[in-house]
N, C-alpha and C positions, 0 to 999 in steps of 0.2 A: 508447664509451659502453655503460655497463650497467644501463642500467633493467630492473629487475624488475615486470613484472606477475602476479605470484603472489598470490594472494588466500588469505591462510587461513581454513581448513576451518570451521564452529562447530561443536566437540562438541554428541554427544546432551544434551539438558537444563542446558546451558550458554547458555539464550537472558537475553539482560539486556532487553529491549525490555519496555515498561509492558502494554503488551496481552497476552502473552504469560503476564506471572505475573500479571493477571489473571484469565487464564482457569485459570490453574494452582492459585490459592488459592480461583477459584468452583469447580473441579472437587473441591478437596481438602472442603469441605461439601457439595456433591452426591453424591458418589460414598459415601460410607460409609452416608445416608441410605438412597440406591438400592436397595444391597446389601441393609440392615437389612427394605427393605419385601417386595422379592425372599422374602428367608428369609422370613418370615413367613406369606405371601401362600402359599409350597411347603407350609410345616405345615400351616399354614388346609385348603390343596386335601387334603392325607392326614389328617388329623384322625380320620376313620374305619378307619382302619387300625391291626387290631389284634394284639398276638402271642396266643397259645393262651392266656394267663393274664389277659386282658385287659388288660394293659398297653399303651401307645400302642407303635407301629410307630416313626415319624419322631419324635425327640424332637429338643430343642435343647441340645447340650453347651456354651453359651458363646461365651465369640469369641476371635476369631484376634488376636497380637500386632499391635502399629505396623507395618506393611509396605509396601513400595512397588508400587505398576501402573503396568505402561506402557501411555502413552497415546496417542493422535497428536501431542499436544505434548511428549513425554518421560513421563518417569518421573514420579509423582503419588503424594506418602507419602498412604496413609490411617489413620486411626487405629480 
């Protein structure tokens, strides 16, 4: 007799289960918000800061492309 009790493995971010990409699509509109307030909140605190011509110190060049974070649940695209 050859029973196998081999269980395989789940790859990273290969979860099917409903709770899981729930939390995956609440983090994907949380997480870019976050960031957005993050930056904001850094400029706001240096706002005083200036170079010799009085030009701002911290300025904001834009944003970053579609990218993915890993997270405790896997990988989490944000946009």
């Amino acid at each position: 007799m050859t029973d196998s009790i081999v269980t395989p493995l789940v790859q990273p971010g290969a979860f099917s289960d409903l709770l899981t990409e729930i939390l995956r699509n609440g983090a994907q509109r949380l997480l870019p918000t976050a960031v957005e307030e993050e930056v904001l909140s850094f400029i706001e605190a240096h706002a005083s800061k200036r170079l010799y011509d009085v030009r701002a110190h911290i300025l904001r060049h834009g944003h970053l492309l579609e990218r993915d974070i890993q997270t405790g649940i896997g990988s989490v695209r944000v946009f």
